[in-house]
C-alpha positions as CSV (number, residue, x, y, z in Angstrom):
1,X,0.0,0.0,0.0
2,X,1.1,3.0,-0.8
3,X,1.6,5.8,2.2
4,X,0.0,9.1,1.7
5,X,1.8,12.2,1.1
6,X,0.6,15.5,3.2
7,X,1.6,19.1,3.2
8,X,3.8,20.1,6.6
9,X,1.0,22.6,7.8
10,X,-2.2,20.6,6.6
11,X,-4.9,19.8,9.0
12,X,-5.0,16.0,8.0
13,X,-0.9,15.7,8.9
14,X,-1.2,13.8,12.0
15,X,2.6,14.7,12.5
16,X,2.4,18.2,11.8
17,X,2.9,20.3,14.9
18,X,0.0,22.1,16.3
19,X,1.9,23.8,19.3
20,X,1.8,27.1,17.2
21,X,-2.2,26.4,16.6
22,X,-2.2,26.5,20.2
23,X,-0.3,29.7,20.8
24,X,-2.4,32.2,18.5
25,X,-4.7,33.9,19.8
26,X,-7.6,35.9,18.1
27,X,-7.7,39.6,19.1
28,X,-11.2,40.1,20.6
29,X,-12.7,43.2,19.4
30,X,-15.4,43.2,21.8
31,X,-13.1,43.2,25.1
32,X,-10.5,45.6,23.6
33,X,-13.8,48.4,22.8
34,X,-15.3,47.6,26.2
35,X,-11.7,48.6,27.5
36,X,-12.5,52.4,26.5
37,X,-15.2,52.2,29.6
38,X,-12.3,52.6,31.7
39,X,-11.7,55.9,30.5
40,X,-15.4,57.3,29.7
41,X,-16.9,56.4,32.3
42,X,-14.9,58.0,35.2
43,X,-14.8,61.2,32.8
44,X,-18.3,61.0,32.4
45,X,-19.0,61.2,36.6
46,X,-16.4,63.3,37.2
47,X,-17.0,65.7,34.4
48,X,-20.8,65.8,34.9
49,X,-20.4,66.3,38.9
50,X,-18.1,69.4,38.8
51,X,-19.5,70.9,35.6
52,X,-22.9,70.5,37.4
53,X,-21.9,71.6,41.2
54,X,-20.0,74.7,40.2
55,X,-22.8,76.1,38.5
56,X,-24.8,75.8,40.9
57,X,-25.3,78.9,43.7
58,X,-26.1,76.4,46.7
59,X,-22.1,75.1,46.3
60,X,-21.2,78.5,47.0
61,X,-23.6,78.9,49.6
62,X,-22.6,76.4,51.6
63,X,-19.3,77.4,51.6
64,X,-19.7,80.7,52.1
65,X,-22.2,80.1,54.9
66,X,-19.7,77.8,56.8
67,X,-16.0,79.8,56.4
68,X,-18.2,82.9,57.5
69,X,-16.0,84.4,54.8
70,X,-18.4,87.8,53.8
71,X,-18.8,88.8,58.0
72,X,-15.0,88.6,57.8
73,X,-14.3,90.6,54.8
74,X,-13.1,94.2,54.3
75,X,-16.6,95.4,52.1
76,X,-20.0,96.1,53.5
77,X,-21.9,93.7,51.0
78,X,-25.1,91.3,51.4
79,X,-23.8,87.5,51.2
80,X,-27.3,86.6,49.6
81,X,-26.4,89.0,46.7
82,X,-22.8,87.5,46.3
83,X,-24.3,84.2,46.3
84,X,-26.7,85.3,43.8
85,X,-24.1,86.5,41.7
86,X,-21.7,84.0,42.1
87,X,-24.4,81.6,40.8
88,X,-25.5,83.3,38.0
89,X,-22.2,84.1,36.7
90,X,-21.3,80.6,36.5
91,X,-24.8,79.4,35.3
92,X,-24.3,81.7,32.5
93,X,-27.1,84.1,32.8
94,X,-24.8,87.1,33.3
95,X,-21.2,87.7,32.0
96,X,-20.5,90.8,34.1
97,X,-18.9,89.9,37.8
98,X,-19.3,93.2,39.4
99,X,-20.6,94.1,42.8
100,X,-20.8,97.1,44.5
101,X,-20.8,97.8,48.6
102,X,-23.9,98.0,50.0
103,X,-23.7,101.5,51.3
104,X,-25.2,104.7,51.0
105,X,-21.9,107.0,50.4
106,X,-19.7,106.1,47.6
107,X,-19.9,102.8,47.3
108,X,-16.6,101.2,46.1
109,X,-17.1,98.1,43.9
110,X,-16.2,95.3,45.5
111,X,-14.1,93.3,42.8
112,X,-11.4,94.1,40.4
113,X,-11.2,94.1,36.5
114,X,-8.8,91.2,37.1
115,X,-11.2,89.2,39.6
116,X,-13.6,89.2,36.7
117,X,-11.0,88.2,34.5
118,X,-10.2,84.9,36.5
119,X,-14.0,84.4,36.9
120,X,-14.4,83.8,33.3
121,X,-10.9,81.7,33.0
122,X,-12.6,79.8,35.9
123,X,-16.0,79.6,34.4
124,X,-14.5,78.7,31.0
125,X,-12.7,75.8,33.2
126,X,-15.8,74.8,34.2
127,X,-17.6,74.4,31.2
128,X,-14.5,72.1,29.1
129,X,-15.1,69.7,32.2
130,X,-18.9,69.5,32.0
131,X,-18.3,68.8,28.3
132,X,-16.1,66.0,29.1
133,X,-18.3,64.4,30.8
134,X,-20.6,64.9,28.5
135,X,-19.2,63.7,25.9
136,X,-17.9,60.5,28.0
137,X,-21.4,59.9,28.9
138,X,-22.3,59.9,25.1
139,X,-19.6,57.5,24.2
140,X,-20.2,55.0,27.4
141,X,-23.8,54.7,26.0
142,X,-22.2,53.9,22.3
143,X,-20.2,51.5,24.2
144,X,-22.9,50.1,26.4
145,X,-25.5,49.7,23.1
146,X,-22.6,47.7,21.0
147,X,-22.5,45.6,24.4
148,X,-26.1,44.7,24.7
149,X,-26.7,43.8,20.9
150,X,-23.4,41.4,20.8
151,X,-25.2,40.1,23.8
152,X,-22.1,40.6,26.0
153,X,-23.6,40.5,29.5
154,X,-20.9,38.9,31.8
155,X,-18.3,41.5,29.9
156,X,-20.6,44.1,31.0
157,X,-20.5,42.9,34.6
158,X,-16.8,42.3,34.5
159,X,-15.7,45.6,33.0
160,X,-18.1,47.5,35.3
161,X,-16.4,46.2,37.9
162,X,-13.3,47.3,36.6
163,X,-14.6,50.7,36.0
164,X,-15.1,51.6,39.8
165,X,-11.6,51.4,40.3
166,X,-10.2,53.3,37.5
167,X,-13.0,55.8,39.0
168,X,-11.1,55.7,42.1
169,X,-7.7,56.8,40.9
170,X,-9.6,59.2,38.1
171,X,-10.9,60.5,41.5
172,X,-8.1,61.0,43.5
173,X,-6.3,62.8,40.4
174,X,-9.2,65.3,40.5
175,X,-8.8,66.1,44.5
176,X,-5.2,66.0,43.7
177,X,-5.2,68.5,41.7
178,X,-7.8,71.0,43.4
179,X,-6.3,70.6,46.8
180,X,-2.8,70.8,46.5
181,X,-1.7,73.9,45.6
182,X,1.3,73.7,43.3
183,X,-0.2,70.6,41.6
184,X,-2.9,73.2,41.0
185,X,-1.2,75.9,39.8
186,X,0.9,73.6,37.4
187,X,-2.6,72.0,35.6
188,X,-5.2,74.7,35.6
189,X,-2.1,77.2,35.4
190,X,-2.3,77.4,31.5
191,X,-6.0,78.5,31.7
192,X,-6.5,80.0,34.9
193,X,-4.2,83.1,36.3
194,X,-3.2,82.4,39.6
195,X,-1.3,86.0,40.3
196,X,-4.3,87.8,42.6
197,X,-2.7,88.9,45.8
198,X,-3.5,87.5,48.8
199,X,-5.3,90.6,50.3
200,X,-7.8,90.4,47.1
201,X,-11.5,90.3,48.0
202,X,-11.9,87.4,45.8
203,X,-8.8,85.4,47.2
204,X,-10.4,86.1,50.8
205,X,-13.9,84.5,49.5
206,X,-12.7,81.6,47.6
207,X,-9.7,80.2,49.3
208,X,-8.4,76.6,49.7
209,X,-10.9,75.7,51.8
210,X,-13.7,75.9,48.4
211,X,-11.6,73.9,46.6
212,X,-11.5,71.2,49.5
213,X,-15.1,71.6,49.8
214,X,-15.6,71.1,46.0
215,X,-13.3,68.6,45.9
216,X,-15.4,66.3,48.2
217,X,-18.7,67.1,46.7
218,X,-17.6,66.1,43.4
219,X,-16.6,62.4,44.4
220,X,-19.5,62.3,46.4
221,X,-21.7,63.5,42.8
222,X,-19.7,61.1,40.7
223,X,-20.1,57.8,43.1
224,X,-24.1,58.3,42.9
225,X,-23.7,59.0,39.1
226,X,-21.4,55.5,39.3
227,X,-23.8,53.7,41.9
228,X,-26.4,54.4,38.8
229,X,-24.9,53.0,36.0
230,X,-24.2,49.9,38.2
231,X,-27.8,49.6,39.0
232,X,-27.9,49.7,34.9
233,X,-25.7,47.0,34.5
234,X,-27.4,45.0,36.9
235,X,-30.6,45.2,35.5
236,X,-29.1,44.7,32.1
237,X,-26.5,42.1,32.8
238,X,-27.3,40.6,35.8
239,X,-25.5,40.7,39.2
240,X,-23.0,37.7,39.0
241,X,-19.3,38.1,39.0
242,X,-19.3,42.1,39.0
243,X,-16.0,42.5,41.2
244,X,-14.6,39.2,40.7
245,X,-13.4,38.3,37.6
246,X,-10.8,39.7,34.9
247,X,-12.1,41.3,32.1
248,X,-9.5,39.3,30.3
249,X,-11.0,35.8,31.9
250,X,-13.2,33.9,29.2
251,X,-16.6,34.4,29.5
252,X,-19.3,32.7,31.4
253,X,-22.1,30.6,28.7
Protein backbone atom coordinates (compact mmCIF):
# COMPACT_ATOMS: atom_id res chain seq x y z
CA UNK A 1 0.00 0.00 0.00
CA UNK A 2 1.12 3.02 -0.77
CA UNK A 3 1.57 5.81 2.19
CA UNK A 4 0.04 9.14 1.71
CA UNK A 5 1.85 12.20 1.12
CA UNK A 6 0.62 15.53 3.22
CA UNK A 7 1.62 19.11 3.15
CA UNK A 8 3.80 20.11 6.55
CA UNK A 9 0.95 22.64 7.83
CA UNK A 10 -2.21 20.55 6.61
CA UNK A 11 -4.89 19.76 9.00
CA UNK A 12 -4.98 15.96 7.98
CA UNK A 13 -0.93 15.73 8.85
CA UNK A 14 -1.18 13.80 12.02
CA UNK A 15 2.58 14.74 12.50
CA UNK A 16 2.44 18.25 11.81
CA UNK A 17 2.92 20.28 14.92
CA UNK A 18 0.01 22.15 16.29
CA UNK A 19 1.92 23.79 19.34
CA UNK A 20 1.85 27.12 17.17
CA UNK A 21 -2.17 26.37 16.56
CA UNK A 22 -2.22 26.54 20.16
CA UNK A 23 -0.32 29.75 20.80
CA UNK A 24 -2.37 32.17 18.46
CA UNK A 25 -4.74 33.94 19.80
CA UNK A 26 -7.64 35.88 18.05
CA UNK A 27 -7.65 39.61 19.08
CA UNK A 28 -11.19 40.09 20.57
CA UNK A 29 -12.73 43.17 19.37
CA UNK A 30 -15.38 43.23 21.76
CA UNK A 31 -13.15 43.21 25.05
CA UNK A 32 -10.54 45.56 23.62
CA UNK A 33 -13.77 48.40 22.82
CA UNK A 34 -15.34 47.61 26.23
CA UNK A 35 -11.68 48.57 27.50
CA UNK A 36 -12.52 52.40 26.50
CA UNK A 37 -15.23 52.25 29.61
CA UNK A 38 -12.29 52.57 31.73
CA UNK A 39 -11.67 55.90 30.52
CA UNK A 40 -15.40 57.30 29.71
CA UNK A 41 -16.94 56.39 32.35
CA UNK A 42 -14.90 57.98 35.15
CA UNK A 43 -14.78 61.16 32.80
CA UNK A 44 -18.33 60.96 32.36
CA UNK A 45 -19.00 61.16 36.59
CA UNK A 46 -16.40 63.31 37.15
CA UNK A 47 -16.96 65.65 34.40
CA UNK A 48 -20.76 65.84 34.91
CA UNK A 49 -20.37 66.28 38.86
CA UNK A 50 -18.07 69.36 38.79
CA UNK A 51 -19.51 70.92 35.58
CA UNK A 52 -22.91 70.54 37.37
CA UNK A 53 -21.95 71.57 41.21
CA UNK A 54 -19.96 74.68 40.15
CA UNK A 55 -22.81 76.09 38.54
CA UNK A 56 -24.77 75.78 40.89
CA UNK A 57 -25.33 78.88 43.69
CA UNK A 58 -26.14 76.35 46.65
CA UNK A 59 -22.06 75.05 46.34
CA UNK A 60 -21.25 78.53 47.00
CA UNK A 61 -23.60 78.90 49.61
CA UNK A 62 -22.59 76.42 51.60
CA UNK A 63 -19.30 77.43 51.55
CA UNK A 64 -19.68 80.72 52.09
CA UNK A 65 -22.21 80.15 54.89
CA UNK A 66 -19.67 77.85 56.83
CA UNK A 67 -16.02 79.83 56.41
CA UNK A 68 -18.23 82.95 57.47
CA UNK A 69 -16.04 84.43 54.84
CA UNK A 70 -18.35 87.81 53.81
CA UNK A 71 -18.84 88.77 58.04
CA UNK A 72 -14.99 88.62 57.82
CA UNK A 73 -14.30 90.59 54.82
CA UNK A 74 -13.08 94.18 54.26
CA UNK A 75 -16.57 95.37 52.14
CA UNK A 76 -20.03 96.07 53.50
CA UNK A 77 -21.95 93.72 51.03
CA UNK A 78 -25.14 91.31 51.39
CA UNK A 79 -23.77 87.48 51.22
CA UNK A 80 -27.26 86.64 49.62
CA UNK A 81 -26.38 89.03 46.74
CA UNK A 82 -22.76 87.54 46.32
CA UNK A 83 -24.29 84.23 46.29
CA UNK A 84 -26.72 85.27 43.83
CA UNK A 85 -24.13 86.51 41.66
CA UNK A 86 -21.71 83.97 42.10
CA UNK A 87 -24.40 81.59 40.84
CA UNK A 88 -25.49 83.27 37.95
CA UNK A 89 -22.23 84.14 36.66
CA UNK A 90 -21.30 80.56 36.50
CA UNK A 91 -24.80 79.38 35.33
CA UNK A 92 -24.31 81.71 32.46
CA UNK A 93 -27.08 84.10 32.77
CA UNK A 94 -24.78 87.11 33.27
CA UNK A 95 -21.17 87.74 31.98
CA UNK A 96 -20.52 90.80 34.15
CA UNK A 97 -18.87 89.92 37.76
CA UNK A 98 -19.28 93.17 39.41
CA UNK A 99 -20.60 94.09 42.76
CA UNK A 100 -20.76 97.11 44.53
CA UNK A 101 -20.79 97.83 48.61
CA UNK A 102 -23.93 98.03 50.01
CA UNK A 103 -23.66 101.52 51.35
CA UNK A 104 -25.16 104.73 51.00
CA UNK A 105 -21.88 107.04 50.43
CA UNK A 106 -19.69 106.09 47.61
CA UNK A 107 -19.94 102.85 47.32
CA UNK A 108 -16.60 101.18 46.07
CA UNK A 109 -17.14 98.08 43.91
CA UNK A 110 -16.18 95.30 45.48
CA UNK A 111 -14.14 93.27 42.82
CA UNK A 112 -11.42 94.09 40.42
CA UNK A 113 -11.20 94.15 36.47
CA UNK A 114 -8.84 91.25 37.06
CA UNK A 115 -11.17 89.20 39.60
CA UNK A 116 -13.62 89.20 36.69
CA UNK A 117 -10.95 88.17 34.45
CA UNK A 118 -10.15 84.93 36.50
CA UNK A 119 -13.95 84.41 36.90
CA UNK A 120 -14.36 83.79 33.33
CA UNK A 121 -10.90 81.73 32.95
CA UNK A 122 -12.59 79.75 35.85
CA UNK A 123 -15.96 79.57 34.44
CA UNK A 124 -14.51 78.71 31.00
CA UNK A 125 -12.70 75.79 33.21
CA UNK A 126 -15.83 74.83 34.23
CA UNK A 127 -17.57 74.37 31.15
CA UNK A 128 -14.52 72.14 29.10
CA UNK A 129 -15.10 69.66 32.22
CA UNK A 130 -18.87 69.48 32.00
CA UNK A 131 -18.26 68.76 28.33
CA UNK A 132 -16.08 66.01 29.05
CA UNK A 133 -18.26 64.40 30.81
CA UNK A 134 -20.59 64.85 28.54
CA UNK A 135 -19.18 63.67 25.94
CA UNK A 136 -17.89 60.53 28.02
CA UNK A 137 -21.37 59.88 28.86
CA UNK A 138 -22.34 59.88 25.13
CA UNK A 139 -19.62 57.46 24.18
CA UNK A 140 -20.25 55.02 27.44
CA UNK A 141 -23.77 54.70 26.00
CA UNK A 142 -22.24 53.85 22.33
CA UNK A 143 -20.22 51.46 24.20
CA UNK A 144 -22.89 50.09 26.37
CA UNK A 145 -25.48 49.72 23.15
CA UNK A 146 -22.61 47.68 21.02
CA UNK A 147 -22.54 45.64 24.42
CA UNK A 148 -26.07 44.68 24.71
CA UNK A 149 -26.73 43.83 20.87
CA UNK A 150 -23.41 41.39 20.76
CA UNK A 151 -25.16 40.06 23.82
CA UNK A 152 -22.06 40.63 26.00
CA UNK A 153 -23.64 40.47 29.54
CA UNK A 154 -20.92 38.86 31.81
CA UNK A 155 -18.29 41.51 29.94
CA UNK A 156 -20.58 44.10 31.04
CA UNK A 157 -20.45 42.92 34.61
CA UNK A 158 -16.77 42.29 34.53
CA UNK A 159 -15.66 45.61 32.99
CA UNK A 160 -18.07 47.48 35.33
CA UNK A 161 -16.44 46.20 37.91
CA UNK A 162 -13.27 47.32 36.58
CA UNK A 163 -14.58 50.70 35.97
CA UNK A 164 -15.06 51.58 39.83
CA UNK A 165 -11.57 51.41 40.26
CA UNK A 166 -10.22 53.32 37.48
CA UNK A 167 -12.97 55.79 39.03
CA UNK A 168 -11.11 55.69 42.10
CA UNK A 169 -7.70 56.79 40.88
CA UNK A 170 -9.57 59.15 38.10
CA UNK A 171 -10.93 60.50 41.46
CA UNK A 172 -8.07 60.97 43.46
CA UNK A 173 -6.31 62.84 40.40
CA UNK A 174 -9.17 65.28 40.48
CA UNK A 175 -8.81 66.11 44.54
CA UNK A 176 -5.20 66.01 43.70
CA UNK A 177 -5.20 68.52 41.72
CA UNK A 178 -7.80 71.00 43.38
CA UNK A 179 -6.26 70.58 46.83
CA UNK A 180 -2.75 70.78 46.46
CA UNK A 181 -1.72 73.88 45.56
CA UNK A 182 1.32 73.72 43.32
CA UNK A 183 -0.19 70.64 41.62
CA UNK A 184 -2.86 73.24 40.97
CA UNK A 185 -1.22 75.87 39.78
CA UNK A 186 0.93 73.57 37.44
CA UNK A 187 -2.64 72.02 35.59
CA UNK A 188 -5.17 74.73 35.58
CA UNK A 189 -2.11 77.21 35.38
CA UNK A 190 -2.33 77.35 31.54
CA UNK A 191 -5.98 78.49 31.65
CA UNK A 192 -6.50 80.00 34.95
CA UNK A 193 -4.23 83.11 36.28
CA UNK A 194 -3.25 82.40 39.65
CA UNK A 195 -1.33 86.03 40.29
CA UNK A 196 -4.34 87.85 42.58
CA UNK A 197 -2.67 88.94 45.80
CA UNK A 198 -3.52 87.50 48.83
CA UNK A 199 -5.29 90.57 50.31
CA UNK A 200 -7.79 90.37 47.07
CA UNK A 201 -11.53 90.30 48.02
CA UNK A 202 -11.89 87.35 45.83
CA UNK A 203 -8.78 85.43 47.18
CA UNK A 204 -10.40 86.14 50.82
CA UNK A 205 -13.94 84.51 49.48
CA UNK A 206 -12.68 81.57 47.55
CA UNK A 207 -9.74 80.18 49.27
CA UNK A 208 -8.35 76.64 49.74
CA UNK A 209 -10.87 75.73 51.84
CA UNK A 210 -13.73 75.89 48.43
CA UNK A 211 -11.65 73.95 46.58
CA UNK A 212 -11.50 71.24 49.48
CA UNK A 213 -15.10 71.65 49.85
CA UNK A 214 -15.64 71.08 46.04
CA UNK A 215 -13.29 68.61 45.92
CA UNK A 216 -15.38 66.29 48.24
CA UNK A 217 -18.74 67.13 46.70
CA UNK A 218 -17.63 66.14 43.37
CA UNK A 219 -16.60 62.36 44.44
CA UNK A 220 -19.53 62.33 46.35
CA UNK A 221 -21.68 63.47 42.83
CA UNK A 222 -19.68 61.10 40.73
CA UNK A 223 -20.09 57.85 43.12
CA UNK A 224 -24.09 58.34 42.92
CA UNK A 225 -23.70 58.98 39.13
CA UNK A 226 -21.41 55.46 39.30
CA UNK A 227 -23.77 53.71 41.86
CA UNK A 228 -26.40 54.40 38.81
CA UNK A 229 -24.90 53.00 36.02
CA UNK A 230 -24.20 49.88 38.19
CA UNK A 231 -27.84 49.59 38.97
CA UNK A 232 -27.94 49.65 34.92
CA UNK A 233 -25.73 47.03 34.50
CA UNK A 234 -27.39 45.04 36.94
CA UNK A 235 -30.56 45.19 35.54
CA UNK A 236 -29.11 44.66 32.08
CA UNK A 237 -26.50 42.06 32.82
CA UNK A 238 -27.34 40.58 35.78
CA UNK A 239 -25.51 40.68 39.22
CA UNK A 240 -23.03 37.65 39.04
CA UNK A 241 -19.32 38.08 39.00
CA UNK A 242 -19.34 42.08 39.00
CA UNK A 243 -16.04 42.50 41.17
CA UNK A 244 -14.58 39.15 40.73
CA UNK A 245 -13.36 38.32 37.62
CA UNK A 246 -10.81 39.68 34.91
CA UNK A 247 -12.07 41.25 32.09
CA UNK A 248 -9.51 39.32 30.30
CA UNK A 249 -11.02 35.83 31.89
CA UNK A 250 -13.25 33.88 29.23
CA UNK A 251 -16.59 34.37 29.54
CA UNK A 252 -19.28 32.66 31.36
CA UNK A 253 -22.12 30.58 28.69
Amino acid sequence: MQRKTYRPNSKRNPWRNTWKDKTKKKVNVHRLISLLLLITIPVFCIGVASGVLTRSADVYQYNLKSTQAVSNGTYFVSEDALIELLGDFMSGKTDTFALKEEVEYEPENVFTAQDEEVMTQYRQVCRRALAAGIGGAVLSLIIYVLLVRWKEKDLMRRIMGMSGVSLFLFGGLHVLTLVYGPVRRVVYGRWIDFSLPEKDYLVQLVDNSFAVQLAVMTCVAAVIFYLILLYITFRLAGKRNVFKRSVWAEPQK
